[in-house]
DRENDO-1510 file (C-alpha; in Angstrom, 1 decimal, always signed):
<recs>
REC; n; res; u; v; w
REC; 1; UNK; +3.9; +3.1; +9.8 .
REC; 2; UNK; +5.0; +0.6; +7.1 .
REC; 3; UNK; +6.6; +2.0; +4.2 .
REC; 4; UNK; +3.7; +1.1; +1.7 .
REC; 5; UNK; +0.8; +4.1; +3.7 .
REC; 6; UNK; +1.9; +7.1; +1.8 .
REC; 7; UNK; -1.1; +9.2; +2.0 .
REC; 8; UNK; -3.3; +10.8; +4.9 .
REC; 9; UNK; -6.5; +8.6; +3.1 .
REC; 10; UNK; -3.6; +5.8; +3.3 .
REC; 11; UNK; -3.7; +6.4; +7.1 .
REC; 12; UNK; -6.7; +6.0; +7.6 .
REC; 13; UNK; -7.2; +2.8; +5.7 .
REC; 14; UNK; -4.0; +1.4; +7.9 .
REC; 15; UNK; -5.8; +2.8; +11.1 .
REC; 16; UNK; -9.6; +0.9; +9.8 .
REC; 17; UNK; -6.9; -2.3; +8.8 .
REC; 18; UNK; -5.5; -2.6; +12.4 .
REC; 19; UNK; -8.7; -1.9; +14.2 .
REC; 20; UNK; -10.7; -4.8; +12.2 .
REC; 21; UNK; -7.8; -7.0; +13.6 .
REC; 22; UNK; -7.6; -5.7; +16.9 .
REC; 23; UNK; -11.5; -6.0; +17.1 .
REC; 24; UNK; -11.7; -9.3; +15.9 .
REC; 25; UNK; -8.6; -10.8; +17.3 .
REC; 26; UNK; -9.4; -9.3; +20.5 .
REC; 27; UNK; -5.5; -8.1; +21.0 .
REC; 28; UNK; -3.8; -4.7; +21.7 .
REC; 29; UNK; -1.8; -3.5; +18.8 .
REC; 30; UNK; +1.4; -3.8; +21.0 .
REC; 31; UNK; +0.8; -7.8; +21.4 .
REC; 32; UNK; -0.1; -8.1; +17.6 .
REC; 33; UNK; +1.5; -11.1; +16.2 .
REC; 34; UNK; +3.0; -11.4; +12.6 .
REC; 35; UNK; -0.5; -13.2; +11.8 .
REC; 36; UNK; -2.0; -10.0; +12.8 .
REC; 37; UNK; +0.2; -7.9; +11.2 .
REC; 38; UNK; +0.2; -9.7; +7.9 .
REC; 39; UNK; -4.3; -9.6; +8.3 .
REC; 40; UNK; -4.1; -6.2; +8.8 .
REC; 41; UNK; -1.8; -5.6; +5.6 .
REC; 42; UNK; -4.1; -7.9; +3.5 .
REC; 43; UNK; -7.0; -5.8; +5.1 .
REC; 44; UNK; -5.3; -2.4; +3.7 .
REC; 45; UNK; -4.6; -3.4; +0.4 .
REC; 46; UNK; -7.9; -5.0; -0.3 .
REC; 47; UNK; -9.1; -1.8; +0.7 .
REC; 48; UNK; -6.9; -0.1; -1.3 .
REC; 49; UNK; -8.4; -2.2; -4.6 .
REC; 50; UNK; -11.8; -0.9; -3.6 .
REC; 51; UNK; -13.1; -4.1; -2.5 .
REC; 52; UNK; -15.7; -3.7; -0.2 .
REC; 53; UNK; -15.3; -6.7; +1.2 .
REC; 54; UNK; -12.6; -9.8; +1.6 .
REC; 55; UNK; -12.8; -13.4; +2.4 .
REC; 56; UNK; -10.2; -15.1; +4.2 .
REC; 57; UNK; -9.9; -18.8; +5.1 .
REC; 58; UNK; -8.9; -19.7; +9.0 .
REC; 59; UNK; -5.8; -21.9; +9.3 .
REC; 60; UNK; -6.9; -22.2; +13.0 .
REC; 61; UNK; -9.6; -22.3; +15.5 .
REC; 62; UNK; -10.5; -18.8; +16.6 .
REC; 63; UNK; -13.6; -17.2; +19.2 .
REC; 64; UNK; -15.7; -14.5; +17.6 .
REC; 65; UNK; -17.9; -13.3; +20.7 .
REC; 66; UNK; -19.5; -16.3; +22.0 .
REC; 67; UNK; -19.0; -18.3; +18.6 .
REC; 68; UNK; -16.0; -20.6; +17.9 .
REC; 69; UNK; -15.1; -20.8; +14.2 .
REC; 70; UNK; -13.4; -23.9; +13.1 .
REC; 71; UNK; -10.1; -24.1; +11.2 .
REC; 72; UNK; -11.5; -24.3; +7.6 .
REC; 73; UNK; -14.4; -21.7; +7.4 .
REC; 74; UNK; -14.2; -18.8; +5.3 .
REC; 75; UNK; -14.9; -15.4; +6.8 .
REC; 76; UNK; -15.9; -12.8; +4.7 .
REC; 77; UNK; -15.2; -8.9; +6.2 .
REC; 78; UNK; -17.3; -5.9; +5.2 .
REC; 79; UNK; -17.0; -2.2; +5.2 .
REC; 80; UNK; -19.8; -0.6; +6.2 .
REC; 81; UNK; -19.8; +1.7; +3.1 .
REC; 82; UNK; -18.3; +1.1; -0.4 .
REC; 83; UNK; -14.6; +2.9; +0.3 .
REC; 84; UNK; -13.9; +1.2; +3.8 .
REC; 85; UNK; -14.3; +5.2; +5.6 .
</recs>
């Protein structure tokens, strides 16, 4: 756990961080890359701002499902509720 989740609501940011990545990178956590690792911290802090929801722009081609999303686009995440739970 990095040095930076200090509290059990931390946790559970860091575990909602990692899964969003997981989920959309469609990787296990033990093949997680520094690009995933560096998502998921940008995930966790945004969440940590309160933001309810980020935008990130792709510096490659990825799959999501059946759709390919060029190198370029901007993706925006949501949380389902205002405090990422």
């Amino acid at each position: 756990m990095p040095g930076f989740v200090k509290t059990p609501a931390d946790e559970k940011k860091w575990q909602k961080a990692k899964k969003i990545v997981k989920e959309q990178n469609n990787v296990n956590f033990s093949d997680f890359k520094d690009e995933d690792w560096a998502f998921a911290n940008y995930l966790f802090h945004n969440m940590k701002k309160g933001n309810t929801s980020v935008e990130f722009k792709l510096d490659q081609d990825i799959v999501l499902g059946d759709m390919l999303v060029k190198s370029g686009s901007v993706i925006e995440v949501m949380s389902n509720v205002e405090t990422w739970d």
